[in-house]
C-alpha positions, 0 to 999 in steps of 0.5 A: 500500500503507498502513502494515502493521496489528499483531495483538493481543499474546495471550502462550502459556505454554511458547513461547520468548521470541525466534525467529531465522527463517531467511530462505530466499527469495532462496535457496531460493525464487528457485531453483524460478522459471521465469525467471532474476531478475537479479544486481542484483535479487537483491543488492537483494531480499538488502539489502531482507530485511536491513533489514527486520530479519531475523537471517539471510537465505540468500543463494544457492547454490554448486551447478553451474549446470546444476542450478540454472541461476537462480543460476549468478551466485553468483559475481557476486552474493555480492560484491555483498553485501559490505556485510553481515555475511557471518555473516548470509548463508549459502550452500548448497554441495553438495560440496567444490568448492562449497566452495572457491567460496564461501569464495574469497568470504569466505562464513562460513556455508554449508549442506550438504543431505541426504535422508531418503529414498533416492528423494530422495537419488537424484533431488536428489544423484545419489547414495544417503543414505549416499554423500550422508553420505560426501560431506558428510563432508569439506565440513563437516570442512574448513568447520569448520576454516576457523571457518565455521558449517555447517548440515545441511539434511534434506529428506523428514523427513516424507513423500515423494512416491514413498515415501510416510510416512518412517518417525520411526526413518529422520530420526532416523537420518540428523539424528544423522549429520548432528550427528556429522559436525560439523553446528553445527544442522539444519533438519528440512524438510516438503519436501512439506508433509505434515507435521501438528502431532502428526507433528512432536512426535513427531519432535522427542522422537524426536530428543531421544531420539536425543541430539540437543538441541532447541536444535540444531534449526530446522524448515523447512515447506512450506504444500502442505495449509495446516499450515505454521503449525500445524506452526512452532506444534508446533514451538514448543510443543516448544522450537525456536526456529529457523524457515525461512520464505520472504518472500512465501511464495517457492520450492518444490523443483525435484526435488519436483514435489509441493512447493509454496511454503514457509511465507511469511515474513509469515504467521510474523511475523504470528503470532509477533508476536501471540503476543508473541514477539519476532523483530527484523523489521519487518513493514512494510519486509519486506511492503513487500519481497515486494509488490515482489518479486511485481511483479518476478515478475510475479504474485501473493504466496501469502501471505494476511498480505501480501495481508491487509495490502497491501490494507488501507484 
């Protein structure tokens, strides 16, 4: 692999200056592999994201192993990362008892996630949206009260696959809940990648009717029918300067099965940096990350910036 090309810097009025990407890979997309990556790996995939210079890299999930048996060893990997800034390494947690799981670790960040819809609710949580809300309810409390950050995720904000378009009033709905129960931001998710870029303003000044500032949400976007980036750029032209993405273009949802990979991480970078906004990452080390990465799994990266560059003469 040679030295990572650079876009040409062309600046757009009305973008934010900085992005804080929020990298989901080791978390959200190692949990929808077929094969169980090693603790070890992890821990290295975690440190390699980090020093590339991302701000924040979600570490794992405290989730009952039978749900997500690819990451049944938080408990071994989250030490393993005791050489970072816990506040840098987020952790999803489903319920009290994930909780207590991950602050017995010393984790001080975690993420709670919702549906918007009630097929998903049923099929991801087991439960309807508001007996989700209810359940978060006491999680987000009892987290605030131990100073720790709390992220409420929200999947099907823009379709789903058995209920089709979600109605803009339904997200809504559900993000000011989210918000009222202590949420310090959310992350609106295309979990299966329907969403187009006028869907998504439309969204966002729903939301900043409702009450809800743009500066309290991220957008989290599945590249499914190739609109990921035209959607982050949407969001942007909106205010929001939060976006998930995914080293090497990692993950999918294994509740969803229409759910493809999320918005890969280079692919972002490559266009945040062309349009002159800053994001801390160091488009080498991190492609250099997911080009190796993709030899643990044994395949090809989606990402065509990682491809682009990893091949170049």
């Amino acid at each position: 692999m040679t030295v990572a090309g650079l876009p040409m810097e062309v600046a757009a009025e009305g973008l934010p200056a900085r992005v804080r990407i929020h990298e989901v890979g080791a978390r959200d997309g190692l949990q929808n592999e077929q094969a169980v990556v090693p603790t070890e790996i992890k821990a290295e995939f975690v440190h390699r994201l980090v020093d590339a210079g991302l701000p924040v890299v979600e570490a794992t999930s405290f989730v009952h192993p039978k749900w997500v048996p690819q990451l049944a060893d938080a408990e071994r990997l989250f030490p393993l990362l005791g050489d970072l800034d816990p506040h840098r390494l987020p952790v999803l947690v489903p319920n009290d008892r994930g909780l207590d799981r991950a602050l017995a670790l010393g984790a001080r960040r975690i993420a709670v996630i919702g549906s918007a819809t009630e097929s998903f609710a049923k099929a991801n949580l087991n439960r309807t949206v508001d007996e989700a809300l209810v359940m978060f309810t006491p999680v987000v409390a009892r987290a605030k009260e131990a100073g720790v950050h709390v992220r409420g995720y929200l999947s099907m904000c823009f379709g789903d696959p058995w209920e089709g378009p979600v109605p803009v009033a339904q997200t809504v709905r559900v993000c000011r809940a989210l918000l009222d129960m202590g949420c310090d931001e959310l992350s609106l998710g295309d979990t299966i990648g329907v969403a187009t870029p006028g869907h998504v303003q439309h969204l966002l000044a729903a939301l900043n009717e409702a009450g809800v500032p743009t500066s309290k949400l991220g957008v989290h976007f599945h590249d499914t029918y190739g609109q990921a980036l035209a959607n982050t750029l949407a969001a942007l032209q909106h205010g929001v300067s939060t976006v998930d993405a995914s080293a090497g273009g990692l993950g999918g949802c294994p509740y969803a099965k229409s759910a493809t990979g999320n918005l890969a991480t280079e692919d972002l970078v490559w266009m945040l940096h062309g349009l002159g906004i800053e994001t801390g990452v160091d488009l080498d080390r991190l492609t250099a990350t997911s080009v190796w990465m993709a030899g643990v799994l044994g395949r090809p990266s989606p990402s065509r910036t990682l491809r682009a560059l990893s091949h170049k003469e």
